[in-house]
Phi, psi and omega in degrees: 000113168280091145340121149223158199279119167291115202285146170255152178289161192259167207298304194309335180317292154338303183280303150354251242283304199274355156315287205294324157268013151077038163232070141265131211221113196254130162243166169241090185278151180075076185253093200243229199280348176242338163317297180341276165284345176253308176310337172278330162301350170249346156293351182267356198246038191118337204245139164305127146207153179251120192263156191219138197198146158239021157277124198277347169306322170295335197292309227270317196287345186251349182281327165293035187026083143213160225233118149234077186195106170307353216241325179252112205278180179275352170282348168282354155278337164291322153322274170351289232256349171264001203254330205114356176273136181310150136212150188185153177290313229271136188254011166293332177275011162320335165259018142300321201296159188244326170211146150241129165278089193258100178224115161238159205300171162188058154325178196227136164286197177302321168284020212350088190216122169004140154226114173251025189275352174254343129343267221272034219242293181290334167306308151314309208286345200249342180344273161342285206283021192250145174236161157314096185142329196281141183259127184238114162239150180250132203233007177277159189294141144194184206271140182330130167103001199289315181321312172252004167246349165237334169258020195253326186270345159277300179309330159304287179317328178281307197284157178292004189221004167097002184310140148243172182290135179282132190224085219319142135109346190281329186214131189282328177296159036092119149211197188278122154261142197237126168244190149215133172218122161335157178259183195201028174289141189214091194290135163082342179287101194260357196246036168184129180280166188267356173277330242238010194255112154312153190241164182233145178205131189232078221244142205297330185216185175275327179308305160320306214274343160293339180305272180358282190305310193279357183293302194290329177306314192292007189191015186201136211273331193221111158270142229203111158268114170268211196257299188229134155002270182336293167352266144313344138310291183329328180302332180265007212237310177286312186306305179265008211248302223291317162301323156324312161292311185300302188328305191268354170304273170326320186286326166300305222248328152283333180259026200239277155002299194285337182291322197296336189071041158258150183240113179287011183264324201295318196282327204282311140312330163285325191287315163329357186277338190298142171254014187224100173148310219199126169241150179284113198241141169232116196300177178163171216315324191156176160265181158217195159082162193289356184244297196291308204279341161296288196315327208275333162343270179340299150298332133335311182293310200309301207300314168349297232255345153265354161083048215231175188197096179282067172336291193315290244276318147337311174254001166304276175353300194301308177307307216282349233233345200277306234266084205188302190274322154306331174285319172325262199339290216280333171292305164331305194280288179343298193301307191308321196267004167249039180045039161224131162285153159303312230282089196063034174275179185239103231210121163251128183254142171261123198116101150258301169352134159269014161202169177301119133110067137237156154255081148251156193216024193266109177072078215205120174305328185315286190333304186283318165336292175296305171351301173294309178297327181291322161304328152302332157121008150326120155278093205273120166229189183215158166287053182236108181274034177239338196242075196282358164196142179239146178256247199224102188242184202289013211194353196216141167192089176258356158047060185253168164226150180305104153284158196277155172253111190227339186196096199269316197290017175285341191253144159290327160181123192298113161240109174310130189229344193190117198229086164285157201267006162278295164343112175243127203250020169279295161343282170294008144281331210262334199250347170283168165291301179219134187241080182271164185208126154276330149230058176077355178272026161244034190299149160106349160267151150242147193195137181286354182280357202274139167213112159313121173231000000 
């Protein structure tokens, strides 16, 4: 009697198929500005999902359909949470999940030098509870190789069942498929919907990076495959290296301006005109925000280890990392042609946020701004209306409250530091003393009180 073998679905098939009926059960760890906003795309499209934090404040707050991201309101957490979404600390329940998602921080230590400790933090902690079949992808910004080389060997190790990351020709078993896909976040950005961003996906095999794509597919209009984990790191590593560079380009070239008595916001517009050749970069204070001002470290440190000397990205930095200590300098000269020292002035600055109408404060010049001025011996308070007090962060411990501007004319001087569309800003010139602006937001006024910086 002649046998034959019932062909079986192979694991990615499987997960393909219940991707496509929307029973695949997605986690998401870390749900901070980029977590956040991707669980809720997949609760709108359908999908179980579980979100994971080991901050238990957030847990409690999203467990309480409520929001602390100003941009997500709470009713779309309730929406979620009427949907199945989930949230919880116990990383045990990783092994319910069909794919996870992992986007945590990936700051620079003191030495801007990597800190992959919250990688590899999370990599212990989900080890143990990982099975055969599940697509675990990483979506925090590092440096090329991180994936397989610092989280693919915790996750082998860790787990309970001898799994290794599936890899074409090494193994026949049953294991973890492992990616990697940038994140895209663009905090404040109203103009490109977030389905409407291509993901770049990169995966450990063709099996993972099809895994990946269809995981990602289900909820972003266009995927992008690349060859490898590495890869994609680098894309994002490159995405942002490239603003960096333009960013200090322009920051350079502003202050160079200001010698000349030229106004670079008026050149940087006439050049926009070009329609070929040249996109439009805008100086201002310094950088922020989790990317620009982070990621190209991370290759600068890798390259090292290649005997390699990223010069551009390197003197980009330098610049980008000066222009805080140039808002000194200008605040300083400004106080000065009003007869005032910084040296016991009274300075509101306005604006924490590192870019206009979000509340984020990650890496943000404001900070190091106020900071300098209070070393000068400045009496500093500040303006933000997303920030009714700032405390204490990982780089900062400024323990201020949101002054009111009901009476501008108290301070020796208003510094634009962040030009939220809140602001109306015929007012502070008109009811202030000296008004310096950093970026440009009182343009189109005139007033002798105004100083370009």
């Amino acid at each position: 009697m002649t046998t034959f073998s019932v062909p079986t679905t192979s694991p990615v098939a499987e997960l393909k198929g219940r991707i496509e009926r929307r029973q695949a059960r997605v986690g998401i760890i870390g749900l901070g500005y980029v977590g956040l906003p991707l669980a809720l795309l997949y609760s709108e499209q359908k999908f179980r999902v579980t979100g994971f934090d080991i901050d238990q404040r957030k847990v409690t707050t999203l467990t309480q359909g409520g929001s602390y991201i100003v941009r997500i309101l709470p009713s779309e957490i309730q929406q979620a949470r009427a949907q199945g979404f989930d949230v919880t600390s116990d990383y045990a329940r990783i092994a319910e999940m069909d794919a996870i998602i992992i986007c945590v921080p990936t700051p620079l230590n003191d030495y801007h030098e990597p800190d992959l400790s919250y990688i590899t933090d999370t990599a212990k902690a989900i080890a143990p509870y990982l099975r055969a079949s599940q697509l675990v992808v990483l979506e925090s910004t590092t440096y090329p190789g991180t994936t397989e080389e610092v989280m693919v060997p915790i996750l082998e190790q860790g787990n309970q069942h001898g799994l290794k990351a599936a890899r074409n020709g090494v193994s026949n078993e049953p294991g973890i498929l492992v990616a990697f896909s940038p994140e895209r976040e663009d905090p404040g950005n109203q103009t490109v919907a977030r389905r409407d961003i291509p993901k770049v996906v990169g995966g450990l095999d063709a099996q993972a990076t099809e895994a990946a794509a269809s995981i990602y597919g289900a909820i972003f209009n266009r995927v992008v495959r690349v060859s490898s984990p590495a890869t994609a790191e680098m894309t994002k590593l490159l995405e942002n290296i490239y603003r960096c560079v333009n960013i200090a380009l322009v920051n350079e070239l502003k202050m160079l301006s200001l010698r000349m008595g030229l106004d670079i916001w008026e050149v940087i517009a006439a050049a926009s005109t070009k329609p070929f050749g040249f996109h439009p970069f805008y100086p201002g204070p310094g950088l922020g925000g989790h990317c620009i001002p982070v990621d190209p470290f991370y290759l600068s440190w890798k390259a090292k280890e290649w005997d390699f000397r990223t010069r551009f990205i390197e003197l980009a930095g330098e610049i980008n990392i000066g222009m805080p200590y140039h808002v000194l300098d200008y605040v300083a000269k400004a106080l000065n042609q009003h007869k005032k020292a910084l040296n016991g002035a009274k300075v509101l600055v306005l604006g924490l946020a590192y870019k206009k109408d979000i509340d984020d404060l990650r890496e943000s010049p404001s900070l190091t701004i106020i900071e300098l001025l209070q070393k000068q011996g400045a009496e500093v308070s500040y303006n933000d209306p997303y920030f009714p007090r700032v405390g204490k962060g990982r780089k900062y411990d400024l323990q201020m409250e949101c002054a009111p501007l009901d009476n501008l004319g108290q301070y020796d001087c208003v510094l634009i530091v962040t030009d939220h569309s809140d602001y109306d800003y015929q007012r502070i010139v008109r009811e202030s003393r000296l008004v310096v602006d950093t970026r440009n937001a009182t343009r189109g006024i005139q007033s002798p009180n105004i100083v370009h910086c």
